[in-house]
N, C-alpha and C positions, 0 to 999 in steps of 0.2 A: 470216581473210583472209591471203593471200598474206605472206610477206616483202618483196616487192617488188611490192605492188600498181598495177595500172594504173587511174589516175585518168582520169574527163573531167570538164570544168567544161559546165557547159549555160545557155548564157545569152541572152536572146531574142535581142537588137540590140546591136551596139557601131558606134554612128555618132556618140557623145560620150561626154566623161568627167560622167557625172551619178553622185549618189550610190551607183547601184545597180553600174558602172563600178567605185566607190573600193571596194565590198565585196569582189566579184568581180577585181580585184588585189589584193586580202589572202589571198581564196585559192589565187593566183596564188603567191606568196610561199610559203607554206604547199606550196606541191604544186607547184615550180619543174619536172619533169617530164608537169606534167597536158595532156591534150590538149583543147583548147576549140571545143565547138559551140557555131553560132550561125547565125538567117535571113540575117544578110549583115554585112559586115564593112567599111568604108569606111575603106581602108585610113589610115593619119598621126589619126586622130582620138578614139585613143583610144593610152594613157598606153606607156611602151616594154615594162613592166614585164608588160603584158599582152599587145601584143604581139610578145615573145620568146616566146611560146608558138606552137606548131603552131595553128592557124587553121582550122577548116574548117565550110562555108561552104552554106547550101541551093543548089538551083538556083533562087532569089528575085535568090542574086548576078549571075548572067549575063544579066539580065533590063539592058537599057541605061538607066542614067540612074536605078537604084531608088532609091538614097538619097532623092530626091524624094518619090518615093510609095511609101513600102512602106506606108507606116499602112494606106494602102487597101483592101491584100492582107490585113489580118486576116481576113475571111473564108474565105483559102487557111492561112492560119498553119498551123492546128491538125495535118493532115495533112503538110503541109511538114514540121514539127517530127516527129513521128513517123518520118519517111522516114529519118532518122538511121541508122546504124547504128553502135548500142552493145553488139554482142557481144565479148566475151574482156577488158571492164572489171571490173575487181572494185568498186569505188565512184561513182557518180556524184553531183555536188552541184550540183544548177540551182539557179540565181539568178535567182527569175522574179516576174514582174509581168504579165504574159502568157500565155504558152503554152510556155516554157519547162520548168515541171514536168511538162508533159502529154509528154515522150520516152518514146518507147517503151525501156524498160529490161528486161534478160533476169531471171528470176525468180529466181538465184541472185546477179544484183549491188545491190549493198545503194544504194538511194537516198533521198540525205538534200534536201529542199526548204528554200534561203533566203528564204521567201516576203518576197517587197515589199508581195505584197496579190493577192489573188484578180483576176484580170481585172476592173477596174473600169469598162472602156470597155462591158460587158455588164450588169453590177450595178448598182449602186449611184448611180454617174455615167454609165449610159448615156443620161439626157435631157440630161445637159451636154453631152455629147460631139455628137451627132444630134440635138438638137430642128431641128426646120424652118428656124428664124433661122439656123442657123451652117452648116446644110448644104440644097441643092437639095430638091426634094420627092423625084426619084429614091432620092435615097442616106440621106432618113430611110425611105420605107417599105421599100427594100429591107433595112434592115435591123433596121427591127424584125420583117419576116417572117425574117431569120437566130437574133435575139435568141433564141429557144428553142433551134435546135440548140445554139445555141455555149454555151449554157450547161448541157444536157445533156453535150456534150463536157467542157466544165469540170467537171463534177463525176464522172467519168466516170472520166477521167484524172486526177484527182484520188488515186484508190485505187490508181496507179503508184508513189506515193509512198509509202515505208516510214516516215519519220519529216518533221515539220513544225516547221522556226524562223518564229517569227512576231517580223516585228519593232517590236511594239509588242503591248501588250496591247490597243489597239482592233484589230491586225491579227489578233491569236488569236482572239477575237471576231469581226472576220468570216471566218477560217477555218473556224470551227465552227459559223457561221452558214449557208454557204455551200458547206462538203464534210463537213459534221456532222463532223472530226476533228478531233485535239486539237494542240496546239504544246507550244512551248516557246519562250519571249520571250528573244531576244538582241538587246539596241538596237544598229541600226549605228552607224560609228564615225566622231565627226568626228577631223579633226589640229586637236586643241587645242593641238598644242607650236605650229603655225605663225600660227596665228591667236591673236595674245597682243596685252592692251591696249599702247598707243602712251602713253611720257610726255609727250607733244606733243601728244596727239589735243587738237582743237576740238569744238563740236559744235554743226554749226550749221545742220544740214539733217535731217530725218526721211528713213529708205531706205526699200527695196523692191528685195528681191533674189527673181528668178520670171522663171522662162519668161511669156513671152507668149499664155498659151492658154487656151481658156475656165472650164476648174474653179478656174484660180488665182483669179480674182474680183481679179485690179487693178480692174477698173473701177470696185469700192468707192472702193478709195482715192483714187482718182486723184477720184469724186464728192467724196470728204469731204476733200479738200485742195484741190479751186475755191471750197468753199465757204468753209474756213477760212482761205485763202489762207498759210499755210504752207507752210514750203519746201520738196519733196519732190524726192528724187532715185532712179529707177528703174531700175535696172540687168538688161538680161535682154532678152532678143528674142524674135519668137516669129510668128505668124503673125495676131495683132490688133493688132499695132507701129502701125500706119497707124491705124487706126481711133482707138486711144488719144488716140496724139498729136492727132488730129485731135479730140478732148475734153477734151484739156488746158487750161488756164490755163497764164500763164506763169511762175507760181512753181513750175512742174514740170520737170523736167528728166531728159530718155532718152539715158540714159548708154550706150546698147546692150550687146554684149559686153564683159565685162571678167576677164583673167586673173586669177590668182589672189595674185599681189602688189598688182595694184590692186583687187581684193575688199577684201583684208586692211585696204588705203589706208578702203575707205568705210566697211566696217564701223567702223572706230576713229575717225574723226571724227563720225558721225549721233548726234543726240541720243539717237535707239531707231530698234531695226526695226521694221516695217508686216505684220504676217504674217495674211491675210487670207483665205487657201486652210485647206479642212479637210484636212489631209494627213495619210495611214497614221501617218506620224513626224516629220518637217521636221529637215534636217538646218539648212538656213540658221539659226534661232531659235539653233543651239547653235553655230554660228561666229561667230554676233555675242555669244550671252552670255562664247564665251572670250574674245574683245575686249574684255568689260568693259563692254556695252551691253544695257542694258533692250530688252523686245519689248512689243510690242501687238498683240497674239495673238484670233483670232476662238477661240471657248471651245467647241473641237469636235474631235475627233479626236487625234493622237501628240503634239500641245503642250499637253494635259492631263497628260503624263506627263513632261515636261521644261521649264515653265514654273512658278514659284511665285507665286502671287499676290501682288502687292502688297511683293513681295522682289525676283524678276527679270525682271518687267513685269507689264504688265495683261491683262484678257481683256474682249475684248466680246463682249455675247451671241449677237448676231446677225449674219446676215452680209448688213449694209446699211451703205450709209456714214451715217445717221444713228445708229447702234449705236456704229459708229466715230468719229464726230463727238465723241459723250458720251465717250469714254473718253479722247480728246483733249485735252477740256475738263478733265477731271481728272485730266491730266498735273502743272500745275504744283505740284499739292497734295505729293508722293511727291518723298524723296528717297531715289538710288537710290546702293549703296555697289559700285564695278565692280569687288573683291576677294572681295563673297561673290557677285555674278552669276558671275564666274568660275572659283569655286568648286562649284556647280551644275553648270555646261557642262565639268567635270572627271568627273565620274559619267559621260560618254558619250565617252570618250575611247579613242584606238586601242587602248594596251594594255590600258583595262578590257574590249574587245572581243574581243582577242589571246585573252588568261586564261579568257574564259567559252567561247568556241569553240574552243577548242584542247582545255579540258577535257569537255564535250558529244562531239566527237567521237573524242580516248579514247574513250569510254564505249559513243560507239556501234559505233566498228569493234573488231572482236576480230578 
C-alpha cells in the first residue's frame, strides 16, 4: 500500500450517534484524513469528531424532508450505495448493518467490512420489521415480493468484501450463515471510563434503555412490570412511544431522550437493567455493567457473550413477559458485588478495542 494511502470510511446513515456512530468515530480518529461515504447525512446529529471529515452524500440527500423516510428507500439503497465512486482509494472500511459493505470497490483497493450484522431488516427479523400488524397490506406484500432480490443482492455484494469483522461471535455466525464467509470477532467499544459507578447511587427503580421499535420487544417489559407493579423507568423514543405509554400502568415512567450525563445519572441509580431485545451485541447491558448494575438479559444473542450468569445479572429464556416475570421473582434471592460487574463491562472497553483493531489492520494492510 501506498505511503500515504487514501482512505474512505463507508457508512450507511448518520442521522444519530448510536453504537454503530461511536465505532465509525474511532475510525475516524484513526484515519483523521479519511473521506466518508454515506445515503445521507443530517447534518448537527451526529458527533464533531466525525464530522470534521469530508461528508459525501447519495442523491437520497437532496431528496426534501428524507431524514423522515429514508427507511422506506431501502428497496433503492443497494444500487444508490453502489453509485459511489471509490476509484484512486487504496483502503476502504464500511461500517455496515445495511448496505454499506455492498460499495462498489475497485479490485486493486483492499476492503475491510465492520459488520454490525448482515441486513436484518431481510433476514432474520424481516417478519418483525413488515409483518401486517406494524405495516399496511401494501408495504408487507410489496415486500416480501422484494425480500428475494434484496437478499440475492446481499449476498452478492457480500464477495466485494475482502476481509469480515464480526462483532460478536453470534455475528460471525450469521455472517457465514448468510454470505457462507468467515470473520474475525472484534466486540465494539463501550467508554467504560465515563460510565463508572456513582458513591451516591440509590436504587430504586428497575431501567430500560432502547429505541422504541418493534425487534426491541419493550412491550415484554412494560407487560411484566403492570403485572409486578414495580417501578420501571424507560429511557428511549422511538415510533411505538404512543402506543406503550398508552399500555402502561403508572409505576411506569417515559423518560424519553436522555443525553449521555443523564444516561450515566439512570444507569447508577436502577436497581438492574431490563434488556429484552435479542441484539447482534448490546452495547447498553455493558454501560450499565461499568456503572456497577446487574442486567436481566433475554438468553439469546451478543449478551450471551457479555453477561455472566448469576455474577453480572440473570437471563430469561424466553422472550415473554411471563419468562420475565420469573426471573424477577428471583431477583431478591442474588446478591450482586458492582466491583466484579465492573470488572466484566472492562473486557469491552475502548482501549481493549483500540489494541485489537489497530493490530488486525497492521496485519491486513501491507
Amino acid at each position: 500500500m501506498n505511503a500515504n494511502p487514501r482512505i474512505a470510511l463507508v457508512h450507511d446513515w448518520l442521522t444519530g450517534m448510536r453504537g454503530g456512530e461511536k465505532v465509525l468515530e474511532i475510525f475516524c480518529d484513526l484515519y483523521p484524513e479519511a473521506d466518508i461515504f454515506t445515503l445521507i447525512h443530517v447534518p448537527g446529529s451526529v458527533s464533531h469528531r466525525i464530522e470534521s471529515h469530508p461528508i459525501h452524500t447519495s442523491l437520497l440527500q437532496k431528496l426534501p424532508n428524507i431524514k423522515k423516510y429514508y427507511r422506506y428507500m431501502l428497496p433503492l439503497m443497494p444500487k444508490i450505495m453502489e453509485s459511489f465512486n471509490l476509484e484512486g482509494y487504496d483502503l476502504v472500511i464500511s461500517t455496515s448493518h445495511c448496505v454499506a459493505k455492498g460499495c462498489d470497490v475497485p479490485q486493486t483497493t483492499l476492503h475491510i467490512c465492520y459488520c454490525f450484522t448482515p441486513m436484518r431488516y431481510i433476514w432474520d427479523q424481516f417478519d418483525t420489521y413488515f409483518n401486517q400488524g406494524q405495516n399496511s397490506f401494501i408495504t408487507t406484500f410489496f415486500m416480501k415480493c422484494l425480500r428475494g432480490p434484496l437478499q440475492k443482492w446481499d449476498i452478492t455484494s457480500s464477495e466485494r468484501v475482502d476481509t469480515f469483522i464480526g462483532i460478536s461471535q453470534f455475528i460471525k455466525n450469521r455472517i457465514k450463515n448468510c454470505y457462507n464467509r468467515e470473520a474475525t470477532v472484534i466486540y465494539p467499544p463501550a467508554d467504560t471510563s465515563f460510565y463508572t459507578p456513582s458513591p451516591t447511587a440509590s436504587s430504586d427503580y428497575f431501567l430500560v434503555v432502547s429505541a422504541l421499535v418493534p425487534y426491541k420487544r419493550v412491550d415484554i417489559a412494560i407487560e411484566a412490570f403492570n403485572g409486578s407493579g414495580l417501578p420501571l423507568k424507560i429511557v428511549g423514543t422511538g415510533p411505538l412511544e404512543k402506543k406503550f405509554k398508552a399500555m402502561a400502568k403508572k409505576n411506569i415512567d417515559f423518560i424519553g431522550w436522555a443525553d449521555d450525563t443523564s444516561l450515566r445519572n439512570f444507569y447508577q441509580n436502577c436497581k438492574a437493567l431490563i434488556f429484552t431485545s435479542e441484539e447482534d451485541f448490546g452495547i447498553v447491558p455493558i454501560e450499565a455493567m461499568a456503572c456497577g448494575k446487574p442486567v436481566i438479559a433475554f438468553k439469546k444473542g451478543g449478551a450471551l457473550e457479555t453477561i455472566l450468569e448469576n455474577v453480572t445479572g440473570l437471563f430469561f429464556p424466553e422472550q415473554t413477559a411471563q419468562s420475565l416475570l420469573n426471573a424477577l421473582n428471583q431477583w431478591p434471592q442474588y446478591q450482586w458485588e458492582p466491583s466484579r460487574i465492573r470488572h466484566q463491562a472492562l473486557n469491552f472497553g475502548k482501549d481493549i478495542f483500540l489494541k485489537k483493531i489497530k493490530l488486525f489492520l497492521n496485519e491486513k494492510i501491507v
